[in-house]
C-alpha angles and dihedrals in degrees: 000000000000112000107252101242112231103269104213121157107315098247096051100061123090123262129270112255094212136030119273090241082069106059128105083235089060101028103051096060093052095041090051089057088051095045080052094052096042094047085057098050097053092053092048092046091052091047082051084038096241115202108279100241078058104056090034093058083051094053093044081049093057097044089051110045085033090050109035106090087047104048083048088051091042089046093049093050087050089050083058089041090248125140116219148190084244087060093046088048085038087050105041088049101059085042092062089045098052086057084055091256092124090153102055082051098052089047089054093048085043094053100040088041094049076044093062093042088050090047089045087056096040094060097032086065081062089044089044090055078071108032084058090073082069093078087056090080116092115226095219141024133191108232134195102240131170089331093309137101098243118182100223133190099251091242090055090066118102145204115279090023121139106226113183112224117210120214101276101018121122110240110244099207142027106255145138116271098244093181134353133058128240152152108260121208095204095164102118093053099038097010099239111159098206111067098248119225111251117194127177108315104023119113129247133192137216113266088037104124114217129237130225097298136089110246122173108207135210117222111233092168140024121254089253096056102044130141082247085054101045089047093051096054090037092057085040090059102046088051087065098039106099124224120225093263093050086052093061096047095069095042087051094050088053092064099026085058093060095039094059087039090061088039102055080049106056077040086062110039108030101058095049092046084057093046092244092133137352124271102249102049086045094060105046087050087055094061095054086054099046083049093040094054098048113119102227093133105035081055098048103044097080108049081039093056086038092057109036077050084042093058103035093053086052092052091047087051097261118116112207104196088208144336095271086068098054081050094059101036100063084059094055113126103178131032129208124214126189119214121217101068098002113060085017132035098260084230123098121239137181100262099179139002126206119183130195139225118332099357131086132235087255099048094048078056097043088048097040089043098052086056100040084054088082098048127086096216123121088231092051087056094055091055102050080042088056096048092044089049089055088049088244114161122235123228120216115258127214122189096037111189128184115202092193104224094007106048161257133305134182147147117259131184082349093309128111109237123194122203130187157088128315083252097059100029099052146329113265093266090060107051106092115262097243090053096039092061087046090051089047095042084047096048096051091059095052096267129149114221132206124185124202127196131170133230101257130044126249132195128243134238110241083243099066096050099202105116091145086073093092117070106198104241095016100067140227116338105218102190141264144278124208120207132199149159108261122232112247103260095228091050101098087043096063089038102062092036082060092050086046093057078060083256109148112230132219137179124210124195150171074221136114118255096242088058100050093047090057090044086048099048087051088060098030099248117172102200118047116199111189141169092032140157129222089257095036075068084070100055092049091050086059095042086059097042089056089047105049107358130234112049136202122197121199115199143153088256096237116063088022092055094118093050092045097053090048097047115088096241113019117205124202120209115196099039098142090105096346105124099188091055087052088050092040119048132064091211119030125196105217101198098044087241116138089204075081101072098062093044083051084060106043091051088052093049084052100047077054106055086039093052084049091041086058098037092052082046108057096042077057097059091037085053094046099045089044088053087039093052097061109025091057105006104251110230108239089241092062092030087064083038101058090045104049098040088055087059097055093043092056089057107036088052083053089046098046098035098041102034122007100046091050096044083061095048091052087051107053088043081057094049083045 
């Protein structure tokens, strides 16, 4: 099959060296309807007995218009030394001509011809799932330019550049919302499919349409080097990348094409030199056995299944980076998480709070938060996310102080406030004992504690029985607050629908054990890795390997590099800008959602089943028209019928099984 050519902004790509009207995409269509004419006509001229030079220029017409895409395609593949199903129709048709049955052999080029056209458009439907991303670039953009609104061609725009999107434009370029608010329909990038709030700061990508907000948008890439482009090419590629069976189909059609080629020629020759049959009849036999024992369908059934598989996974947010990797996907017994960004967020959150004495929870946060506001931590930003997410207001702070690895301090509302880790505030012995148990308890499950106390002391209400929060000297201890990374929400969920597809499931960590093991309980994994190194990583991956075969590792592409690359299929979260995902795995999940992974298998383990389905097929119909050609002489016409007909329904049972009838089901989950 034809290579995919690199789809970039159309007017970015290079221009075209010849018309349209003279490509074999154009031409082939329009030369099978006049093989089909001329084959007519000269069946009708013979039966109104036509002059002769008449009937014969029809017949070399159709031969010619009918052949001449194979015998090109024949010609290239003996240029590289290669045997192929186009010599053996090529071959077969001029065999029937020069025994003056010139129409059995047009019918044979017209219905292998009008085979290719129906293949081409077959597969181009998968390569169409992607183009159509194509339609997804803007054309224009209005940019922010030397103080002025200036309408730019979308590849003039350049990095750093503000472009002001409009509600329901699509957004030209990946970039950082620098002002504005607005719904983002991101699908056909991640593969969400709810359109997802961005707010000033949050990163957007081109082909994203825009909801009913203003954003102005800050380039971060040019048009040519977008997360869509990179996609596109990404998918392009994979289509072309071959799996292991597909591999050995064409080996296999290599030796299986000269084999039928000797074979029709001892056919021809060695009955007739025994006086078995006559010459003529022999021969024409032998050409519907030569036709009737082409793999067309039995070499196009794979690719065609790959990359109907191929495009369908990249609708659904999955990106395959070639056949081979659906293929081995669909054996994988065990699969690998990491933990930081894949089974949680990657980002810390507050987690608890305890407060102490006379305050409440909210008011320790309020309080925490209004100092942490000034500070550039991550943990500082969890907890002014936590009190805004509670709609607390935050007080204004003077004296602001940063204690770089120990903690913050500052005066608020006239008091002196103190903020830090159970290092930097006090020893053990002087933490309060309620707070003390909370910190251990906290501790124990991951969990990064700060502790927060204010300048004066304050008493306690009998309720609350905690008269040991005040430490005579050191002033009142106002509480604590414990941070984590989340777990993603949908992470027990995949987990169990892995373990459910009988895929054993292991966690591995930097971790100490006692952290992981609470972070695997929460998900339901089995097999808990901690304290390890990145190339520590590599020598679990191997364990696991050796004890249940195929392995799959899932990782953020960056830090699990070393594991990715060992496992035997590696899987990047966080591809939706990440260009090391994109460079590292061999599968990337576009949305960041772990429900992905076993879709992913599940679609691998179909294309399967489908490429076997076809294979087992088509050795089927070769068996059955071989047997056919010499228990009850097949005539040429079915024999050309019965062959071809197989190959288009190999691929279209790899383009309706694997593409079109998901795209309706995820259309209709998305209507629902």
């Amino acid at each position: 099959m034809a290579a995919v050519p690199h789809i970039l902004p159309q007017e970015a790509q290079p221009q075209a060296q010849k018309p349209r009207w003279l490509t074999q995409e154009w031409l082939e269509p329009r030369f099978v309807g006049v093989t089909l004419v001329a084959l007519l006509l000269s069946t009708l001229g013979e039966n109104l007995l036509w002059p002769a030079s008449v009937i014969l220029a029809l017949n070399v017409l159709s031969y010619a218009t009918g052949g001449v895409f194979g015998a090109k395609n024949a010609l290239l593949s003996l240029r590289e030394r290669k045997i192929d199903v186009d010599m053996l129709m090529i071959l077969a048709a001029l065999g029937a001509a020069s025994i003056n049955q010139w129409h059995e052999g047009a019918i044979l080029l017209f219905l292998f011809s009008l085979s290719n056209v129906l293949q081409d458009y077959a597969i181009g439907r998968s390569r169409q799932a992607i183009r159509s991303l194509f339609k997804l670039y803007p054309q224009q953009a209005r940019v922010r330019r030397n103080g002025t609104i200036a309408t730019l061609h979308v590849n003039e725009i350049g990095i750093g550049e503000v472009v002001l999107i409009e509600p329901g434009e699509r957004i030209p370029v990946d970039g950082i919302v620098r002002a504005g608010r607005s719904a983002v329909d991101q699908a056909p990038i991640t593969g969400e499919s709810m359109p997802v709030e961005k707010n000033s700061g949050d990163k957007v990508f081109a082909g994203a349409l825009n909801g009913q907000g203003t954003l102005d948008v800050e380039a971060t890439a040019a048009a040519t080097d977008t997360t869509l482009a990179r996609i596109i090419k990404m998918v392009e590629e994979a289509q072309d990348s071959k799996a292991p069976t597909e591999r050995l189909m064409e080996k296999f059609e290599q030796y299986y094409a000269a084999l039928i080629i000797l074979g029709t020629l001892l056919f021809i020759f060695v009955p007739p030199a025994l006086g078995l049959t006559d010459f003529q009849s022999n021969f024409y036999r032998a050409m519907v056995l030569m036709t009737v024992a082409s793999p067309c369908a039995l070499v196009i059934s794979t690719p065609a299944s790959f990359i109907s598989a191929i495009a369908s996974a990249a609708r659904g947010g999955v990106l395959f980076k070639g056949g081979a990797f659906i293929e081995q996907l669909a054996r994988i017994k065990a699969i690998a998480f990491d933990k930081t960004g894949t089974l949680t967020k990657g980002k810390p959150a507050v987690t608890d709070v305890v407060s102490c004495c006379e305050i409440s929870d909210d008011e320790l946060l309020r309080v925490v938060a209004s100092v942490e506001s000034r500070s550039e931590h991550p943990l500082a930003k969890a907890i002014v996310d936590k009190a805004q997410a509670r709609g607390l207001k935050l007080e204004e702070v003077e004296d602001f102080q940063s204690l770089p690895g120990m903690g913050v301090r500052a005066r608020v509302e006239n008091e002196l406030v103190q903020i830090g880790s159970p290092r930097f505030m006090a020893s053990d012995e002087l933490v309060p004992h309620r707070l003390s148990e909370a910190r251990a308890q906290f501790e124990a499950e991951g969990k990064t504690v700060i502790l927060a106390r204010r300048e004066n002391a304050f008493s306690c209400p009998p309720e609350r029985n905690c008269e040991d929060c005040q430490f005579s000297g050191r002033g009142g201890w106002m509480g604590l607050v414990a941070i984590a990374d989340g777990l993603r929400p949908e992470a027990r969920e995949a987990v169990a629908a892995l373990k459910g597809m009988g895929i054993q499931v292991a966690m591995l960590t930097g971790d100490h054990l006692a952290v992981g093991k609470n972070i695997a309980a929460q998900v339901g994994v089995d097999h808990v890795h901690a304290d390890l190194l990145p190339e520590d990583k590599v020598d679990v991956i191997k364990h696991l390997q050796r004890d249940f075969g195929a392995v799959a590792m899932v990782g953020d592409g960056v830090n699990d590099a070393p594991g990715l690359a060992t496992a035997d299929i590696g899987i990047a979260m966080g591809a939706a800008g990440t260009d090391v995902a994109l460079e590292t795995a061999d599968v990337v999940l576009m949305g960041d959602k772990l429900e992905l992974i076993a879709y992913a298998i599940a679609l691998s383990k179909k294309a399967r089943r489908v490429v076997w389905q076809n294979i087992a097929f088509s050795l089927a119909v070769i068996a059955l028209l071989i047997f056919s050609a010499f228990a009850i002489n097949l005539p040429l016409p079915l024999g050309v019928f019965g062959h071809e007909g197989s190959t288009v329904i190999v691929v279209l049972n790899g383009l309706i099984t694997l593409l079109i009838i998901p795209e309706i089901q995820r259309r209709r989950s998305a209507a629902i």
